[in-house]
N, C-alpha and C positions, 0 to 999 in steps of 0.2 A: 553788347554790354560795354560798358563806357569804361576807361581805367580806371576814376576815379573809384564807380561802383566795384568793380573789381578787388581794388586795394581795401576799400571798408569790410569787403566780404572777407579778403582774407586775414584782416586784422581780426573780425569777431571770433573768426575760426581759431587764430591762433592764443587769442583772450580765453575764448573757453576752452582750451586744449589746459593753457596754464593755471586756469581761475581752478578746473574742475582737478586736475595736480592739488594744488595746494588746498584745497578744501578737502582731498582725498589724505593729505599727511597730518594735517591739521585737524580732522576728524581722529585720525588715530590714535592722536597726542594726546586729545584730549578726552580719549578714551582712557589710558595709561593712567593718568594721571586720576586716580582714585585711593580709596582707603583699602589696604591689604585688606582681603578676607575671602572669604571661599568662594563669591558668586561668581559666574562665570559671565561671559557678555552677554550671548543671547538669554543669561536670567535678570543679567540686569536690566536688559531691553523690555524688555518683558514685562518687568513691574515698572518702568518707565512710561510703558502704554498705558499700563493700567491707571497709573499716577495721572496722566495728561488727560488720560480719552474717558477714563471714570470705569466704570462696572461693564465688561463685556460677555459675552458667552466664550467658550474655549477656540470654536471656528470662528469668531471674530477677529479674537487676538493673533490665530494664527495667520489670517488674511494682511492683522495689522503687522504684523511680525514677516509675512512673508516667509513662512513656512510649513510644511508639511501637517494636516492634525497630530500624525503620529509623535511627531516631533515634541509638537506643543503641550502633548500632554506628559513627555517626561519633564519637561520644563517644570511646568506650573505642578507635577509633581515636587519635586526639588525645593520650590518655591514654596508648599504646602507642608512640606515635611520640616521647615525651619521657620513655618509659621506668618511668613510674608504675603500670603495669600488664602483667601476665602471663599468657598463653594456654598453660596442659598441657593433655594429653588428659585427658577425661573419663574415671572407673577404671572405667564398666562401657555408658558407650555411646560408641561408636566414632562419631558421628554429630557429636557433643557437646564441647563444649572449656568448662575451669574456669578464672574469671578471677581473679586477687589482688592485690591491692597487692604491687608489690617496696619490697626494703629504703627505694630513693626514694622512692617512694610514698606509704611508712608516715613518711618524715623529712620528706615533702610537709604529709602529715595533722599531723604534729604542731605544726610550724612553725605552720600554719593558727591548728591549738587553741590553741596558745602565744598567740598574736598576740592572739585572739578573750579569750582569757581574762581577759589584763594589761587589755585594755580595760576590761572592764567591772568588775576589781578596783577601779581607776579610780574610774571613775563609781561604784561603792557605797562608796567610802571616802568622797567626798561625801554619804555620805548621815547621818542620824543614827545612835547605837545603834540607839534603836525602830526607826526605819524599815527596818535592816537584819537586824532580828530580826521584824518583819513580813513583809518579805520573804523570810525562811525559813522562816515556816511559809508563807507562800504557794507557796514551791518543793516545798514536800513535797504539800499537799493538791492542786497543781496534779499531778504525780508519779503521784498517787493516781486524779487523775478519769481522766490518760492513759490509765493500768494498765485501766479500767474496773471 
């Protein structure tokens, strides 16, 4: 292995060491950064999924959520009892029930983004032009590595 390949190798290492840091605090922040009120994160993830991905079954969500059925279904309990979520029949298994955000649910989500969004408007108006045209292309090529 050549130095030069060497040193690339371990510049990527040490890129994703700090990229995946700051994307870990930076996820946090902008968690925080919401309207006080009772729901807890994994309820609000939760109707997040349901907002993004549309009508799921309750083992969908929990697959999308990555966790537990049992889990899920205190969840979307939770969620059901303050009226953010709703149970039809499934159209072709009888066994089965499709869960969606209601009209609240969807006025839950958006309030959320709203909140989440002004924040960090915020904080990049503090930042320079550059800095804030750096950070756009790093939202795209980040975008990009997601996509795979």
């Amino acid at each position: 292995m050549t130095e030069r390949v060497m040193t690339t190798e371990r510049t990527a290492e040490s890129l994703a060491k700090t990229l995946r840091e700051a994307i870990i605090r930076f996820s946090r922040r902008v968690r925080q950064a919401r309207p006080v009120g009772d729901l807890t994160f994994s309820q609000l993830s939760a109707l997040t999924s349901l907002q993004l991905a549309g009508a799921l079954t309750p083992r969908e969500l929990a697959d999308v959520e990555r966790v537990q059925p049992p889990t899920m279904t205190k969840i979307i309990g939770k969620l059901e009892d303050r009226g953010l979520v709703a149970r039809t029949p499934h159209p072709t298994d009888g066994r089965q029930v499709i869960l969606a955000a209601t009209d609240e649910g969807r006025a839950v989500y958006a309030l959320h983004e709203r909140t989440r969004n002004e924040w960090l408007a915020v904080e990049l108006a503090r930042l320079s032009p550059e800095e804030r045209e750096t950070l756009a292309r790093a939202a795209e090529i980040m975008q990009r590595v997601a996509r795979g």
